[in-house]
GUSE-621251 format. One line per field, with one value per residue: x, y, z of N, C-alpha, C, CB in turn. Coordinates in nm, 2 decimals. Atoms other than C-alpha are relative to their C-alpha. Glycine has a CB too. Example, Ala and Ser with C-alpha at 12.3 -4.5 7.8 and 13.67 -1.06 7.14 Angstrom:
<marzas>
n_px: 0.09,-0.09
n_py: -0.12,-0.11
n_pz: 0.00,0.00
ca_px: 1.23,1.37
ca_py: -0.45,-0.11
ca_pz: 0.78,0.71
c_px: 0.09,-0.08
c_py: 0.12,0.11
c_pz: 0.00,0.08
cb_px: -0.10,0.04
cb_py: 0.00,0.05
cb_pz: 0.12,-0.14
</marzas>
This chain:
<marzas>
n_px: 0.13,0.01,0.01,0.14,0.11,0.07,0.01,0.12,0.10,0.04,0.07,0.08,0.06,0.05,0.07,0.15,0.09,0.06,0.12,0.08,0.07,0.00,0.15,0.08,0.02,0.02,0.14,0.10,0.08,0.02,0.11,-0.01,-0.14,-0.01,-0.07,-0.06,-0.12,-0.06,0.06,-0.06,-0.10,-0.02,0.02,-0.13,-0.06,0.05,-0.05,-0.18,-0.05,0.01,-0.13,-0.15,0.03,-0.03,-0.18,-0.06,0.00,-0.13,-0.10,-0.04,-0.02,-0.10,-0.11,0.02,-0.07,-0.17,0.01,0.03,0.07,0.15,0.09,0.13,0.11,0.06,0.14,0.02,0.03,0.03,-0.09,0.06,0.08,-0.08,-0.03,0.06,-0.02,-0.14,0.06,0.08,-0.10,-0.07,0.09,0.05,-0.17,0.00,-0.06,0.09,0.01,0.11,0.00,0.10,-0.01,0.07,0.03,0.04,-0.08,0.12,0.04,-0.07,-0.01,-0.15,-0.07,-0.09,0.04,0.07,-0.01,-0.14,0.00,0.05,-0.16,-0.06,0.07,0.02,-0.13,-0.03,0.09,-0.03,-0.12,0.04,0.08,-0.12,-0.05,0.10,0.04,0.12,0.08,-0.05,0.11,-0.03,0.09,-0.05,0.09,-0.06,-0.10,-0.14,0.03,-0.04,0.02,-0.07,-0.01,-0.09,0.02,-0.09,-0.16,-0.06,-0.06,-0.14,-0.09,-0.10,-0.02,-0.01,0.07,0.04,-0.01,0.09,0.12,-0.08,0.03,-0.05,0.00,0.08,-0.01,-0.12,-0.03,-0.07,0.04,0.09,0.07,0.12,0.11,0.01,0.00,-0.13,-0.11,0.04,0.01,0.01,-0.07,0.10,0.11,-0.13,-0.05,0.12,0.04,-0.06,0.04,0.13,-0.05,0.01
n_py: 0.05,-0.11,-0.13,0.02,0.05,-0.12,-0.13,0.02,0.00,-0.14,-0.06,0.01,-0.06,-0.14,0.03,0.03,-0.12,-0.05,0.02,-0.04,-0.14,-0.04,0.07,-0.17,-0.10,0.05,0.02,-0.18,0.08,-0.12,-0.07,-0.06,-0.11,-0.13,0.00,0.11,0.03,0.08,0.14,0.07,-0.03,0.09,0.11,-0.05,0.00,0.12,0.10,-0.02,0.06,0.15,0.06,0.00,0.10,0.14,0.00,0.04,0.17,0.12,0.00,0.09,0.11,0.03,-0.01,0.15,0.07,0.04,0.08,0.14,-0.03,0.00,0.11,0.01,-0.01,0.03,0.03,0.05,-0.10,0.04,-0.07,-0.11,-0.12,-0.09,-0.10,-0.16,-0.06,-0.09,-0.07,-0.11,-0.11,-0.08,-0.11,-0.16,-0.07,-0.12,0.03,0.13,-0.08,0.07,0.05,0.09,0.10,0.10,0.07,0.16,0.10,0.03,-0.04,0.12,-0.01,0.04,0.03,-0.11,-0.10,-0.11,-0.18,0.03,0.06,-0.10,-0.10,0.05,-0.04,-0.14,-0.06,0.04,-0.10,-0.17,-0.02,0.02,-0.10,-0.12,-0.02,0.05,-0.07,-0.03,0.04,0.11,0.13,0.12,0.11,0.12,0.16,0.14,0.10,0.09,0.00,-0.20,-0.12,-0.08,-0.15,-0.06,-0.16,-0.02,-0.11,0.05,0.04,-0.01,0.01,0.13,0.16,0.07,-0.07,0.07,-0.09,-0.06,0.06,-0.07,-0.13,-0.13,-0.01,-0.01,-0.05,-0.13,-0.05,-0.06,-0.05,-0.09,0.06,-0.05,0.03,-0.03,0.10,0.02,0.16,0.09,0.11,0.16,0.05,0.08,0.13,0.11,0.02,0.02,0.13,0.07,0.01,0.05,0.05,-0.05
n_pz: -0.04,-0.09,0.05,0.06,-0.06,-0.10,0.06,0.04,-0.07,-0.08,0.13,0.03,-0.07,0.04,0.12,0.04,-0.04,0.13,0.07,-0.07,0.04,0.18,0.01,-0.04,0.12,0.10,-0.03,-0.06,-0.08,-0.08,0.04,0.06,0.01,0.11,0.12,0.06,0.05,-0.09,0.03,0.10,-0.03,-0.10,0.06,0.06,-0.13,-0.07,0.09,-0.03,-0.17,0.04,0.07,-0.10,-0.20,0.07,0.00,-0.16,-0.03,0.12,-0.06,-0.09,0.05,0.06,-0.06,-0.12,0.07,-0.05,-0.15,0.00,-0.13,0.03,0.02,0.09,-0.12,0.14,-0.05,0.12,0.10,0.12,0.07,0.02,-0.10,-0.03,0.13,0.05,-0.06,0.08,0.11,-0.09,-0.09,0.10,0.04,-0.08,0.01,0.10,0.15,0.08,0.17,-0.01,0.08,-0.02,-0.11,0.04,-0.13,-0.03,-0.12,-0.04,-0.18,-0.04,-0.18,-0.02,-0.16,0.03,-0.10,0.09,0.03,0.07,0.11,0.05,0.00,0.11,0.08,0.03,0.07,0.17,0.01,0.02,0.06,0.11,0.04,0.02,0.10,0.16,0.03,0.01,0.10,-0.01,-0.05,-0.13,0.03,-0.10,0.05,-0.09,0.02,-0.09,-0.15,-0.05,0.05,0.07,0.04,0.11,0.07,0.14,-0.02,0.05,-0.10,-0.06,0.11,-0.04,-0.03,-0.10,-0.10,-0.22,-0.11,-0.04,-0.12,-0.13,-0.07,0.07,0.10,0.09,0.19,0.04,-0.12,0.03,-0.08,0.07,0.00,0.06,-0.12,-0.10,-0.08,-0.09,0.01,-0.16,0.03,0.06,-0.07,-0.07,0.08,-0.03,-0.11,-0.06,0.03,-0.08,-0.10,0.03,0.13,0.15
ca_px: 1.62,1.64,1.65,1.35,1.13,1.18,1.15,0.85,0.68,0.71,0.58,0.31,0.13,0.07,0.01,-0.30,-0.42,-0.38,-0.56,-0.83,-0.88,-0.81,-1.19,-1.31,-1.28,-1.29,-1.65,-1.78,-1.84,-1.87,-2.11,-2.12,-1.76,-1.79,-1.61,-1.63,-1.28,-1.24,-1.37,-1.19,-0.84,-0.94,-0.98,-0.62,-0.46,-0.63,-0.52,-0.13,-0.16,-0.27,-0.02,0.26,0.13,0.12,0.50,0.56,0.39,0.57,0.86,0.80,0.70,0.97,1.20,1.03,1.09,1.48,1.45,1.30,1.02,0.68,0.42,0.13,-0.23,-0.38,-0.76,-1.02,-1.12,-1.24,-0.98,-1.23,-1.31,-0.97,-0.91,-1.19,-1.08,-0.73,-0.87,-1.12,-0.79,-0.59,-0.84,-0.87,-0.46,-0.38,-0.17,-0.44,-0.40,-0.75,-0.66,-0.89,-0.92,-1.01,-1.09,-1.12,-1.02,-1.28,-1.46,-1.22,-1.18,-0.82,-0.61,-0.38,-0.31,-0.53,-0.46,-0.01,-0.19,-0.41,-0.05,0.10,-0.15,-0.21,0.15,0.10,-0.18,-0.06,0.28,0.05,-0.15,0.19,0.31,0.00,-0.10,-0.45,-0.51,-0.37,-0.50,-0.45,-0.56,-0.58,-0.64,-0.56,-0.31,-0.10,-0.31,-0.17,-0.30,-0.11,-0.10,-0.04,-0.03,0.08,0.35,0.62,0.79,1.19,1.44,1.71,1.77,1.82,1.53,1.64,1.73,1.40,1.27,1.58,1.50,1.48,1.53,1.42,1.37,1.49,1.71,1.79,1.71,1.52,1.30,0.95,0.74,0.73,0.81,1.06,1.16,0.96,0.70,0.79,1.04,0.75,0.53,0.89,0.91,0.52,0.48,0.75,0.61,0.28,0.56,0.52
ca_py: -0.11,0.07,0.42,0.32,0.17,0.45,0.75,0.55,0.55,0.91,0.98,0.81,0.93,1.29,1.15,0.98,1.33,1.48,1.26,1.26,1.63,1.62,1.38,1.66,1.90,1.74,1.56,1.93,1.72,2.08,2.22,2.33,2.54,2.92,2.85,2.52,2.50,2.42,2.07,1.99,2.15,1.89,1.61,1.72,1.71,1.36,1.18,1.33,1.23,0.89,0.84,0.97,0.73,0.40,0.52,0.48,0.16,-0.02,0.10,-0.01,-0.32,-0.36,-0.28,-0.61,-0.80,-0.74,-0.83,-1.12,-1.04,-1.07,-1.29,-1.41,-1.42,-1.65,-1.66,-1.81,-1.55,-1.54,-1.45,-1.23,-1.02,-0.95,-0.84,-0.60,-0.51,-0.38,-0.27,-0.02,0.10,0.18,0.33,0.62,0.67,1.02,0.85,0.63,0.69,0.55,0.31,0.05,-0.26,-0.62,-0.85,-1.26,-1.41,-1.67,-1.64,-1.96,-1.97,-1.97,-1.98,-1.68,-1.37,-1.12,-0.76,-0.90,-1.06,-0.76,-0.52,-0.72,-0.68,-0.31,-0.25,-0.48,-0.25,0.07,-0.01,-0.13,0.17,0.41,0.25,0.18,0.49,0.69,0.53,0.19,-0.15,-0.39,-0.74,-0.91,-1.29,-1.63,-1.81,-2.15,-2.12,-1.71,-1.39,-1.23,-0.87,-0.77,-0.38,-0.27,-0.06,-0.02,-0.24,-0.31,-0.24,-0.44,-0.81,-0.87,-0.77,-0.96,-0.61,-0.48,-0.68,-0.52,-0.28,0.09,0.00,0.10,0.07,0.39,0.51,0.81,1.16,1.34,0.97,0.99,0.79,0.83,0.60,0.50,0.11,-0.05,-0.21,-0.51,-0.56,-0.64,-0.83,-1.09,-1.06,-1.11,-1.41,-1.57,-1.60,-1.76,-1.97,-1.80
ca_pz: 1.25,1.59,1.48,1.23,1.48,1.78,1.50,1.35,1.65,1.79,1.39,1.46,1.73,1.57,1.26,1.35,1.55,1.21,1.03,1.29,1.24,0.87,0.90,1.10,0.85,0.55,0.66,0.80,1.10,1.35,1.09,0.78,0.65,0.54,0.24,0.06,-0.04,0.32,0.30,0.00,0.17,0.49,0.26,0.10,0.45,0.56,0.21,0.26,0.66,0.55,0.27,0.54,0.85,0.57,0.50,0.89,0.93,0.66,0.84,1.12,0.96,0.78,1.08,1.25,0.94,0.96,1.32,1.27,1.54,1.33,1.40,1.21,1.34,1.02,1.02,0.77,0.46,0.10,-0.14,-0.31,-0.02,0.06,-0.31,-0.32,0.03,-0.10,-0.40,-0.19,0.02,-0.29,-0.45,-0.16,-0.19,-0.30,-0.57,-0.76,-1.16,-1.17,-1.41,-1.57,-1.30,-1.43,-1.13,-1.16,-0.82,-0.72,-0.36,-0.25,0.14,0.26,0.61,0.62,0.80,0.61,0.74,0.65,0.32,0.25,0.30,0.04,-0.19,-0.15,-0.23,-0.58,-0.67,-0.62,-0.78,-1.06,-1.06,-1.04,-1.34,-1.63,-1.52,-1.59,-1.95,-1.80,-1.73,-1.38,-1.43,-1.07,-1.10,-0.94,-1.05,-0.92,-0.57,-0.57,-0.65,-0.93,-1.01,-1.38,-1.56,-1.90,-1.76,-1.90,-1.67,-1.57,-1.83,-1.62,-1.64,-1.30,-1.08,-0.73,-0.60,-0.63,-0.32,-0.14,0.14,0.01,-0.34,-0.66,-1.05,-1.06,-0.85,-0.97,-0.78,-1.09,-1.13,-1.27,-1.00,-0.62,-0.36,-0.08,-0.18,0.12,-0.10,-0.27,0.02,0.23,-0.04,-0.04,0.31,0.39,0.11,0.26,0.60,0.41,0.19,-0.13
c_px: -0.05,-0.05,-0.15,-0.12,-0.01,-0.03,-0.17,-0.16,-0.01,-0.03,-0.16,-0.10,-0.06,-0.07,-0.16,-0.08,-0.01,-0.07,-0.12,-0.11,-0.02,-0.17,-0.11,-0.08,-0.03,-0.17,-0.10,-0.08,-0.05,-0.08,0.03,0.13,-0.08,-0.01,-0.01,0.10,0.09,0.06,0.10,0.18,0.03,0.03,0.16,0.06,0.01,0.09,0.16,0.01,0.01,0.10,0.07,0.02,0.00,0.13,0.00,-0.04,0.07,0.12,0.01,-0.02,0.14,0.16,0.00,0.03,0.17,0.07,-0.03,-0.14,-0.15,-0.08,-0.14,-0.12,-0.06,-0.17,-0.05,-0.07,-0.01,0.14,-0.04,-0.02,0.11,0.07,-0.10,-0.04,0.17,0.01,-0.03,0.17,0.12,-0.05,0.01,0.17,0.01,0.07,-0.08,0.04,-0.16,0.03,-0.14,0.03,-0.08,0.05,-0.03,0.07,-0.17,-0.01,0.08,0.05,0.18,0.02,0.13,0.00,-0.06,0.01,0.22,-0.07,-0.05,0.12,0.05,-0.07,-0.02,0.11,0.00,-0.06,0.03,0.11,-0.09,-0.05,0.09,0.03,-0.06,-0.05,-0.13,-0.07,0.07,-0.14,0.08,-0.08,0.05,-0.06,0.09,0.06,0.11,0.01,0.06,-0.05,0.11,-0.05,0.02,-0.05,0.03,0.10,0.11,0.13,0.18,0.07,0.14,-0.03,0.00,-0.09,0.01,0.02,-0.11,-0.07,0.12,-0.08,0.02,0.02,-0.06,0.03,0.10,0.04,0.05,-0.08,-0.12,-0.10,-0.15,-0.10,0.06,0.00,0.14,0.06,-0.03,-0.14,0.01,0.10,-0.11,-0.08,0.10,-0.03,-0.11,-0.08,0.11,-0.04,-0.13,0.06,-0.07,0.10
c_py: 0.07,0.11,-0.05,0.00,0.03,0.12,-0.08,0.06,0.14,0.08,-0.05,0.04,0.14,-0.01,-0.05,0.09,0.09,-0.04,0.00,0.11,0.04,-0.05,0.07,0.09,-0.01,-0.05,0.12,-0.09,0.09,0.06,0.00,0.11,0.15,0.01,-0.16,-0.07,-0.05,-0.16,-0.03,0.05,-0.13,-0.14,-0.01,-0.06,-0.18,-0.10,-0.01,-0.05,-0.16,-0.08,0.02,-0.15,-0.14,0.05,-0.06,-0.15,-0.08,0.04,-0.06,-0.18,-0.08,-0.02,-0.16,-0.14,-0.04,-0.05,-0.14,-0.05,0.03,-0.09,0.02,0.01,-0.04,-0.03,-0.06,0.13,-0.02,0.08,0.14,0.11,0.07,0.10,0.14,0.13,0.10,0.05,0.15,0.11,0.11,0.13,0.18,0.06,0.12,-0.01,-0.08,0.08,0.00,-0.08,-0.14,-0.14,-0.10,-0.09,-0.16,-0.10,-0.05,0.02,-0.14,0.04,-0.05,0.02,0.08,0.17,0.08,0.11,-0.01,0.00,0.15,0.12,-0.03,0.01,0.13,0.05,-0.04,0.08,0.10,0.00,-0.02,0.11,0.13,-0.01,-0.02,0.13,0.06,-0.09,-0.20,-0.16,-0.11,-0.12,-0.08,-0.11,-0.13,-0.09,-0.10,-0.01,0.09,0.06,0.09,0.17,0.02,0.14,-0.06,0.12,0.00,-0.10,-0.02,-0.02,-0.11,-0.13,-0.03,0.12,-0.03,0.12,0.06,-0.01,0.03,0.15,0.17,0.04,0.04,-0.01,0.09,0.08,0.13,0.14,0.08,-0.15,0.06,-0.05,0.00,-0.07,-0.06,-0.16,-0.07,-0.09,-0.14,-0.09,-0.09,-0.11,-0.10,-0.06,-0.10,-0.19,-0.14,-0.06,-0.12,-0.14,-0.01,0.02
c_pz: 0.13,-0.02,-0.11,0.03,0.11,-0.12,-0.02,0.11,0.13,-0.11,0.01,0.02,-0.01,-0.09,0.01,0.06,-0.14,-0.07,0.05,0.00,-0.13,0.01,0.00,-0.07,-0.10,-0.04,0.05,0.11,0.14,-0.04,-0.14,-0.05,-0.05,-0.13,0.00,-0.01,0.19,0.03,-0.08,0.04,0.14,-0.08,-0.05,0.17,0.06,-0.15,0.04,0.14,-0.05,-0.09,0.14,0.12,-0.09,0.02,0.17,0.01,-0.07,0.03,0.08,-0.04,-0.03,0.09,0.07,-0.08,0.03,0.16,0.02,0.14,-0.02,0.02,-0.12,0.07,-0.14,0.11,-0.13,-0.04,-0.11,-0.08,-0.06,0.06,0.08,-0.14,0.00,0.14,0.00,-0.10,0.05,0.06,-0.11,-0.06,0.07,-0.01,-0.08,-0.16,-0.11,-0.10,-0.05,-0.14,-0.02,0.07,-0.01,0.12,0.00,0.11,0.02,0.21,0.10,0.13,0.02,0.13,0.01,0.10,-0.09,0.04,-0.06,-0.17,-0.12,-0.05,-0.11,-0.11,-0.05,-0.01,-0.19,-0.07,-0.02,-0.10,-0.19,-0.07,-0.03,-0.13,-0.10,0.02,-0.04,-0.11,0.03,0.02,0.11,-0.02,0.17,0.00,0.08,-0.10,0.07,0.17,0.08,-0.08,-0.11,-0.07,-0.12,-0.06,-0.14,0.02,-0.09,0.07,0.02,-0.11,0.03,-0.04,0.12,0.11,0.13,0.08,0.03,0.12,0.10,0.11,-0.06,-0.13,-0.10,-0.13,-0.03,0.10,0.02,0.06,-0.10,-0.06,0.00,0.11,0.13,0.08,0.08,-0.01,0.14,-0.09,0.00,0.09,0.10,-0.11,0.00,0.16,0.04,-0.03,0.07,0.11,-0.04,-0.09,-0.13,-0.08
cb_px: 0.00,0.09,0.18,-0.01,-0.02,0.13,0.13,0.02,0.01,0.12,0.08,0.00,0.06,0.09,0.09,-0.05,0.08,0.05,0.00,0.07,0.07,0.15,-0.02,0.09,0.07,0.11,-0.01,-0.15,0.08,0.10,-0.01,-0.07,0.16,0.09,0.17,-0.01,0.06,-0.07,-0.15,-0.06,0.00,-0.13,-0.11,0.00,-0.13,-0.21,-0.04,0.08,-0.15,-0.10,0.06,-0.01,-0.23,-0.06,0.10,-0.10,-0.13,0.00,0.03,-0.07,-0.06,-0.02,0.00,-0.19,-0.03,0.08,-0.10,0.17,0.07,-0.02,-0.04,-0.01,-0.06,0.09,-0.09,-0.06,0.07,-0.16,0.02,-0.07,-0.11,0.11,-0.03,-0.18,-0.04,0.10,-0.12,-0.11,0.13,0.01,-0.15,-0.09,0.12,0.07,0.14,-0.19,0.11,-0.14,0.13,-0.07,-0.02,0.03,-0.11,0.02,0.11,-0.01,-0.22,0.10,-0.14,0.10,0.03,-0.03,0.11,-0.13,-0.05,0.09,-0.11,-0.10,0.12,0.04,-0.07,-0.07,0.16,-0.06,-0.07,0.05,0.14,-0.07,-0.09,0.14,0.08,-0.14,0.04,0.00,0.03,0.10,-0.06,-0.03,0.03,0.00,0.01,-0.12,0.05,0.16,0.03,0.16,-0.03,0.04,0.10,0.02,0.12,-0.12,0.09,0.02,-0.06,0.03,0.05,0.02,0.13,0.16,-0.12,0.15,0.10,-0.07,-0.06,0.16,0.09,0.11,0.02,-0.04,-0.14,-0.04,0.09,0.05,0.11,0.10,0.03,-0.03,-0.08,-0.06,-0.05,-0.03,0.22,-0.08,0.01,0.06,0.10,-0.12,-0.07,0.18,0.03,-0.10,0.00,0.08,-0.02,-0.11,0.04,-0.07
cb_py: -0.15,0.02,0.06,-0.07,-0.11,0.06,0.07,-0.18,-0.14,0.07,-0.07,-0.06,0.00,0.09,-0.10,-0.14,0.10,0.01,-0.10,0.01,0.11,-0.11,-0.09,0.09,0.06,-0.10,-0.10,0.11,-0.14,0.07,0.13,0.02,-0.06,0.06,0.09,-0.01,0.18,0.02,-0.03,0.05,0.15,0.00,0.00,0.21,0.12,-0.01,0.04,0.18,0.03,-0.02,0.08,0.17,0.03,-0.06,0.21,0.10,-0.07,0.01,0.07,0.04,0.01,0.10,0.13,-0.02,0.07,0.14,0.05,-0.07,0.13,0.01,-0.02,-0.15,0.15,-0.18,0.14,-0.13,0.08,0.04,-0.09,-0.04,-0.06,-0.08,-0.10,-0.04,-0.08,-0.07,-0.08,-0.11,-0.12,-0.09,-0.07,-0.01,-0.09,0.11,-0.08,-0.06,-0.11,0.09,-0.03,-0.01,0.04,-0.03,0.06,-0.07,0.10,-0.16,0.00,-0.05,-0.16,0.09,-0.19,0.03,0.07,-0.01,0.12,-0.17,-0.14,0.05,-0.04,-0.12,-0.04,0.07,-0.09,-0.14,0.01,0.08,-0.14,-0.08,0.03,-0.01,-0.03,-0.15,0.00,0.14,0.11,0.04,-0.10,0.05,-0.09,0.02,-0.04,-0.10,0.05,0.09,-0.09,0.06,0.06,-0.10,0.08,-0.11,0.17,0.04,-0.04,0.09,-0.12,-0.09,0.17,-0.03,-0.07,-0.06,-0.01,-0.14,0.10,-0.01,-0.20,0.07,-0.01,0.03,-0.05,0.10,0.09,0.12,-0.08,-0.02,0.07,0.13,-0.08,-0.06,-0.14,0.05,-0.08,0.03,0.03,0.14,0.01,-0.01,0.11,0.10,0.03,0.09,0.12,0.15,0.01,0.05,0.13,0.13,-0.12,0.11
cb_pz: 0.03,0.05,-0.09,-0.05,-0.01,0.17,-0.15,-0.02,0.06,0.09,-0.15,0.00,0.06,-0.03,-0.07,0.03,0.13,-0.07,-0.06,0.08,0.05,-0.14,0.09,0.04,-0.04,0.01,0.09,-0.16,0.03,0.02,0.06,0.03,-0.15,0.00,-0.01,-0.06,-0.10,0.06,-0.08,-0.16,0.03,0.11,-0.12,-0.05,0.11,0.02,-0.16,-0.01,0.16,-0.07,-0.15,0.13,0.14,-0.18,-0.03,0.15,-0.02,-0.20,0.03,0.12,-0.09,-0.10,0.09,0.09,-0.12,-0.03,0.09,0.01,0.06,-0.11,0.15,-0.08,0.11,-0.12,0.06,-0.01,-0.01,-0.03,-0.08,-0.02,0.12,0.08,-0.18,-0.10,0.08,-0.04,-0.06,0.18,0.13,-0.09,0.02,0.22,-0.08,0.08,0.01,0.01,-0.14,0.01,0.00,-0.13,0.14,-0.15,0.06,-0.14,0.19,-0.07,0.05,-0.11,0.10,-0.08,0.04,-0.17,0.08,-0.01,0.25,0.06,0.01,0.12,0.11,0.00,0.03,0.08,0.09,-0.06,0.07,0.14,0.08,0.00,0.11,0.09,-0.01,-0.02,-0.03,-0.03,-0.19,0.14,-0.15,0.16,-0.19,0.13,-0.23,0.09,-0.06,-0.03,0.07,0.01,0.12,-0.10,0.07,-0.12,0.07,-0.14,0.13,-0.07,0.00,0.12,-0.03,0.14,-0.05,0.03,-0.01,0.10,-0.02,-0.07,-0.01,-0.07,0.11,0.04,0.00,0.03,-0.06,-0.10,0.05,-0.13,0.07,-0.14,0.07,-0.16,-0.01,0.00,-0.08,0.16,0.00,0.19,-0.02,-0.19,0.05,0.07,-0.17,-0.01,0.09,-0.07,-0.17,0.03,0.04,-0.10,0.03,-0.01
</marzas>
């Protein structure tokens, strides 16, 4: 946890001067580029900074989890408006499949931390979107006074999924694996609903 959460944070600091300038370039906010292919190389730059700098925060997250050193900050929010605010963030991830995304949460007012709740969410999402893939389908919907996530992935061949919500873990753990991802996820969405007792 140490080592995670001083490296995290001498990663981070650069990282958000890159994405900064990746914006720069990418928006042609100095003028106009020469070459087009600029733009679309800054845009390139800014999506990979942004993926990298989420990796860091959900480290360090995750390092304050195993510490035991998180607080909450619940406010009031519509359920709805944090779904089609985690929706939105996914979406811009350089990994979206763009799969098709069926949506029935009602606008029902809740008492919760919303940028933790939002986190947990935009991990269900993506992992949904890694595995149904381009011709896939995500159905997010309220169920049992919680938000459930479901794909048509092909989802976990094991019987016993409790390791998935371990630190670092993964489906597949194996080095030539087909999707992309460090096992910090679903460790937080456990960690995060917990906190909310979920």
């Amino acid at each position: 946890s140490t080592l995670i959460g001083t490296m995290s944070h001498e990663l981070r600091t650069p990282l958000n001067a890159v994405c900064g300038f990746a914006d720069l370039i990418a928006d042609s906010a100095l003028g106009e580029h020469a070459s087009p292919e600029y733009a679309e190389f800054g845009d390139h730059i800014r999506k990979s900074g942004k993926h990298l700098l989420n990796i860091v925060n959900d480290m360090l997250l995750a390092a304050r989890f195993q510490s035991g050193t998180v607080e909450t900050s619940p406010k009031e929010f519509l359920l709805s408006d944090l779904v089609e605010a985690a929706l939105d963030n996914s979406k811009k991830s350089q990994n979206w499949t763009d799969p098709e995304v069926i949506v029935n949460v009602p606008a029902e007012q809740v008492h919760a931390d919303y940028e933790l709740c939002k986190k947990a969410l935009e991990h269900l999402i993506d992992n949904a979107s890694k595995f149904s893939g381009k011709n896939g389908k995500i159905i997010i919907s309220y169920q049992n006074g919680g938000i459930s996530v479901r794909d048509n992935g092909p989802g976990y061949k094991d019987d016993d999924t409790t390791t998935l919500t371990e630190l670092f873990v993964q489906g597949d753990g194996k080095r030539s694996r087909s999707y992309e991802g460090c096992g910090l996820g679903l460790f937080l969405v456990q960690n995060i609903a917990a906190l909310h007792n979920g």
